[in-house]
C-alpha positions in Angstrom: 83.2 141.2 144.7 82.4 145.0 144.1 86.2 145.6 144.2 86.9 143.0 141.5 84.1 144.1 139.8 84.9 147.9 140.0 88.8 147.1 138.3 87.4 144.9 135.8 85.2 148.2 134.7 88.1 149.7 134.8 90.2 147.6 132.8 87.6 148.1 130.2 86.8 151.8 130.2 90.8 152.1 130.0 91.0 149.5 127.0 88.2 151.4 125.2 90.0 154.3 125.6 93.0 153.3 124.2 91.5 151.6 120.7 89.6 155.0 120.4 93.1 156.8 120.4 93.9 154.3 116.8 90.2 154.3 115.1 90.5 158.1 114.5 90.8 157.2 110.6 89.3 154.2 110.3 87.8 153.1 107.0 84.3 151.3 105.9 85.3 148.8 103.5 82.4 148.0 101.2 81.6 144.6 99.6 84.0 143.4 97.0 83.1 144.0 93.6 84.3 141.2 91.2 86.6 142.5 88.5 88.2 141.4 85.3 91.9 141.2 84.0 93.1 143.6 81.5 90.5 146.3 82.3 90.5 149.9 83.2 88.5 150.5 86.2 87.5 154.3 87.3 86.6 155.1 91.2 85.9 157.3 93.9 87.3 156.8 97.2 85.5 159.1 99.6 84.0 159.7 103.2 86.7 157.1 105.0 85.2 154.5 102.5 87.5 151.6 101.5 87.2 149.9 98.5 87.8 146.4 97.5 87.9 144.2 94.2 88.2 140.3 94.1 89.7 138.6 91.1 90.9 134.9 89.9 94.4 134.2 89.7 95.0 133.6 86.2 96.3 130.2 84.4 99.4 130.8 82.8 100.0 134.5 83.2 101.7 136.7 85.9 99.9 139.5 87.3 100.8 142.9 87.7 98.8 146.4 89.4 98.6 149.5 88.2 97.0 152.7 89.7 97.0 156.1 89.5 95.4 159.4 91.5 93.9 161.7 89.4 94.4 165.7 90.3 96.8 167.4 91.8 95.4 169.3 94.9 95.2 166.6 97.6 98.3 166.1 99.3 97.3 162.7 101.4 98.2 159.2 99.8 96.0 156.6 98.8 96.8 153.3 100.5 97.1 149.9 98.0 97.0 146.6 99.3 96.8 143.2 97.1 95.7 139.9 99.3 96.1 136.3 98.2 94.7 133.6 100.6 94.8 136.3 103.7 98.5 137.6 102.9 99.9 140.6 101.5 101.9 140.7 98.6 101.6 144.5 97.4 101.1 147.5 99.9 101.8 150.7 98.2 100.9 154.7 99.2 100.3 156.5 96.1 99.9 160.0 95.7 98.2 162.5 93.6 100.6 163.9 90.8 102.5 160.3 91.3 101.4 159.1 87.8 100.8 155.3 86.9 102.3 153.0 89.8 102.7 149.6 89.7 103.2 146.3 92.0 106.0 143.8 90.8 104.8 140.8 88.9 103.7 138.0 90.4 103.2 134.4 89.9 100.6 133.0 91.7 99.0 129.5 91.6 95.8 130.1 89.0 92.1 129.8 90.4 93.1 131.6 94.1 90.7 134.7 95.0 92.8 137.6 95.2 92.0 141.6 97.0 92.8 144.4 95.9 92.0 147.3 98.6 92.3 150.9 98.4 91.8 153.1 101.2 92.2 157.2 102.0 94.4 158.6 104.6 91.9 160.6 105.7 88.7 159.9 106.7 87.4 163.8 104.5 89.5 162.6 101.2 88.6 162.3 98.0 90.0 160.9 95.4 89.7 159.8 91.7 91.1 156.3 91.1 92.2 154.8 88.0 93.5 151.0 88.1 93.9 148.2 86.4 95.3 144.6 87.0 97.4 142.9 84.1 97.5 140.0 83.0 100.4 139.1 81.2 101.7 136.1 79.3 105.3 136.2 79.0 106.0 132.6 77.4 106.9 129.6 79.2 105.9 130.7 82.5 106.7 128.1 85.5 103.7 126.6 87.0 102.5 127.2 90.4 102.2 125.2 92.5 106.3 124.4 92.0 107.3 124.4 95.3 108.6 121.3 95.8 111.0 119.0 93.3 107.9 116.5 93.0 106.1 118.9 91.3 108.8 120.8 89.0 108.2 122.7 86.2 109.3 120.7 83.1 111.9 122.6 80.6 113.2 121.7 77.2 116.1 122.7 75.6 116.1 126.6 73.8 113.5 127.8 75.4 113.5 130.7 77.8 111.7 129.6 81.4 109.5 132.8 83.1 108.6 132.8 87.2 108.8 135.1 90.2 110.2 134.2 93.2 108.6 136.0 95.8 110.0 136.6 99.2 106.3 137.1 101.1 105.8 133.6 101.0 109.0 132.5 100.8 108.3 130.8 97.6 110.9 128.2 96.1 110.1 127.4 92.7 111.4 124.2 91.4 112.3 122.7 87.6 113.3 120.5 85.9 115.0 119.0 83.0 115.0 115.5 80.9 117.9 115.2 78.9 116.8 114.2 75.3 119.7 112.5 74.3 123.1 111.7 75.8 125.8 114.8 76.1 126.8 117.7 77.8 124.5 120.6 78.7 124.8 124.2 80.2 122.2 126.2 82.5 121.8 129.4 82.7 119.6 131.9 84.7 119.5 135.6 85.4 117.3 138.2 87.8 115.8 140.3 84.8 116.0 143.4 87.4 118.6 145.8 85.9 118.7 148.0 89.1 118.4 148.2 92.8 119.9 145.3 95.5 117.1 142.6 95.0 119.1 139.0 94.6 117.5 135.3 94.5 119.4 131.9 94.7 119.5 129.5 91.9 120.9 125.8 92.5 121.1 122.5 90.3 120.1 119.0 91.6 121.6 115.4 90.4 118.4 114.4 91.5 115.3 115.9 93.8 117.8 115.8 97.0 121.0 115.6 95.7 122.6 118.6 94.8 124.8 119.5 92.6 127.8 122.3 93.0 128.6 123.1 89.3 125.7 125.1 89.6 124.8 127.6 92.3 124.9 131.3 92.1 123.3 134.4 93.7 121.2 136.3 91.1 121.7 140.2 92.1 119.7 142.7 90.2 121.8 144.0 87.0 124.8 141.0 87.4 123.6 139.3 84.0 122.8 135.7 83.4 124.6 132.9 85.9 126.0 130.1 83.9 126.8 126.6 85.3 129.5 124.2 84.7 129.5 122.1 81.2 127.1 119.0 83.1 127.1 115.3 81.0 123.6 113.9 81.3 122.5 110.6 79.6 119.6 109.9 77.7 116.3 110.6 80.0 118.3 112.0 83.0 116.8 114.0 85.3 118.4 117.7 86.1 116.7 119.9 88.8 116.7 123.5 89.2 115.7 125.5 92.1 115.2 129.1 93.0 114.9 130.4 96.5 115.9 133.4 98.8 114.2 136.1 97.4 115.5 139.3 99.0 113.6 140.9 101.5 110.5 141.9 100.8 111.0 141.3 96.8 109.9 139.6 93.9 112.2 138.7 91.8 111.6 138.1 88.5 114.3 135.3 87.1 114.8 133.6 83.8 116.0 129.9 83.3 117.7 128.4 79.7 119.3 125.6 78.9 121.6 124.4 75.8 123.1 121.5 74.9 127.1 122.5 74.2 128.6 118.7 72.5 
């Protein structure tokens, strides 16, 4: 018994040991402080002391960060982090002399708490923050939760179709189309990134399983709108559209159109 009892002790002393060695800048995160959309915050980040905000997921809008480090004379970052529902979708390091930074947009499904955490390097930083979390109304934004081809977002004709398709949750964002009288249609849909190697998949659907090969095409970052084949629909028939395959670790920010051409 003393001998099990002396390697357990052991065990332990050595395992305390060990998560000393990667506490050496650990951070006191104090309670969340509710914040509002479209407001300039102003902070201090000092003494190893993390900061977080909490904040609704808007209705309607995408949702963007932006932060900056004031000053010039620290040379450690400050660590960004935005949380939805216990995942990360934004983790930046920003320095001093960086200027404004910002996340991608993102869509997420309104009324969700989200977290946005900043943290020092070192545990004897400090650092002036300025941030701020958009919300932004493009126009016809798809509506989360679109996941699945039961629950599409509906499109009409002329209209230009906002979403994200984000690769941390591997989201698939689903729509759809009711043709409002009988004839022959285009689609058309682009990655609105002009630079860089993000891509996302876009793919049409005779129906919610069956789909359709006049139009499929890999949206790359800068290769312009992706145009299907001429497709004949009859009066109140159904046309899905789904993105998927974000690249990794991206969000993609894609636009969807369609036209009737006879």
């Amino acid at each position: 018994m003393k001998k099990v009892l002396k390697r357990l002790t052991g065990i332990v002393l050595s395992a305390a040991i060990a998560l000393g060695a990667f506490t050496v800048n650990t951070y006191e995160v104090r309670a969340a402080e509710v914040i509002n959309g479209n407001q300039e915050y102003r902070i201090k980040i000092s003494d190893g002391k993390a900061q977080s905000f909490t904040f609704s997921t808007p209705s309607d809008a995408m949702t963007i960060v932006e932060t900056a480090v004031e000053g010039r004379d620290q040379y450690s970052p400050l660590k960004a982090v935005l949380t939805v529902d216990y995942r990360n979708y934004y983790s930046d390091s920003i320095y001093p002399g960086d200027g404004k930074r910002y996340s991608a947009w993102f869509v997420f499904k309104p009324g969700q708490t989200a977290t946005l955490t900043y943290s020092p390097f070192f545990n004897d930083e400090e650092l002036d923050v300025v941030f701020k979390v958009y919300f932004k109304d493009p126009g016809n934004l798809e509506k989360e939760s679109n996941n699945y081809a039961s629950n599409a977002t509906k499109i009409k004709l002329n209209k230009t179709y906002n979403g994200a398709v984000c690769d941390t949750d591997s989201d698939v964002d689903w729509y759809v189309f009711k043709a409002p009288s009988t004839g022959k249609y285009k689609f058309s849909a682009v990655n609105t990134q002009t630079s860089g190697y993000s891509f996302a998949k876009v793919e049409g659907f005779k129906s919610k399983t069956k789909k359709d090969d006049r139009f499929e095409a890999t949206l790359s970052a800068g290769s312009g709108w992706a145009k299907s084949k001429t497709i004949k629909l009859k009066k109140g028939k159904k046309y899905y559209i789904k993105f998927s395959n974000a690249s990794y670790g991206d969000n993609i920010p894609v636009q969807l159109r369609v036209k009737k051409v006879k």
